[in-house]
C-alpha positions as CSV (number, residue, x, y, z in Angstrom):
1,X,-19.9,2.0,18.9
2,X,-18.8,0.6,22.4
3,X,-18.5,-2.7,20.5
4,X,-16.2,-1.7,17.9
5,X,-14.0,0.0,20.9
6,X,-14.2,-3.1,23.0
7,X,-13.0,-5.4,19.3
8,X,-10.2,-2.6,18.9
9,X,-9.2,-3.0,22.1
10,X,-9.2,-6.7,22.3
11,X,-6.9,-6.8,18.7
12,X,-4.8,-4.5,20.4
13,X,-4.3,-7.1,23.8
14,X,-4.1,-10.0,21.2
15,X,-1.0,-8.3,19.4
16,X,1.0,-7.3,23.0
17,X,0.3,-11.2,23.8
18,X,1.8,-12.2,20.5
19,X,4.5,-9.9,20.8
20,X,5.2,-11.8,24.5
21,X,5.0,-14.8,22.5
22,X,7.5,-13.6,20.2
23,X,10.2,-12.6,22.9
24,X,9.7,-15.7,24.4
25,X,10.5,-17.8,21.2
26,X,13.5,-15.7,20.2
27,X,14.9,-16.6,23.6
28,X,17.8,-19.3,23.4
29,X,17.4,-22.5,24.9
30,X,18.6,-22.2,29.3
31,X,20.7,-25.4,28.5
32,X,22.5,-24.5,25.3
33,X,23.5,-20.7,25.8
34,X,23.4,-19.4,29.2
35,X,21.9,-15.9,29.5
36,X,24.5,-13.2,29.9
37,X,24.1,-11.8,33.7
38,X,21.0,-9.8,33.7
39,X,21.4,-8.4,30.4
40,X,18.5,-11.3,28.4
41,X,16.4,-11.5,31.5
42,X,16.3,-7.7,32.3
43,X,15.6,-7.2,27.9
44,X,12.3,-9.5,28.5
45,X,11.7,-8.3,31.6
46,X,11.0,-5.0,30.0
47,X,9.0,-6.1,27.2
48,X,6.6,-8.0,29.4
49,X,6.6,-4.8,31.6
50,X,5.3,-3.0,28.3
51,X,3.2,-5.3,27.0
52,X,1.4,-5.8,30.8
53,X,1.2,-1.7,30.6
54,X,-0.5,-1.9,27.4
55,X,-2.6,-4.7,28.4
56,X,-3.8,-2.5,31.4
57,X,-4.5,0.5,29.2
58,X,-6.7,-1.5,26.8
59,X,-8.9,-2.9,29.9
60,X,-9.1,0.7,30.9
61,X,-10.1,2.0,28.0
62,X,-12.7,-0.7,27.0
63,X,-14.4,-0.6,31.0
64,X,-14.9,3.4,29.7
């Protein structure tokens, strides 16, 4: 049982990282667009924030 929780939980942290992965890729290029002030960077800035969140909830629960 505390195998399958520990798989869950590691599918879970593999989905937030492709969801970082994600952000990361929609993100125009620095050199052709410039960011608007704050407004991109704070936007991925969140998601990583979430994703880190989630990251630390899945460690959590799979140390239980």
């Amino acid at each position: 049982m505390q195998d399958e929780r520990l798989e869950q939980a590691l599918e879970r942290a593999d989905f937030a990282l492709r969801r970082i992965t994600r952000s990361l890729a929609d993100r125009p290029a620095p050199a052709a667009t410039p960011a608007p002030a704050g407004g991109g960077d704070e936007l991925l800035r969140e998601k990583v924030r979430s994703a880190i969140a989630e990251l630390d909830q899945l460690i959590r629960e799979a140390a239980d």
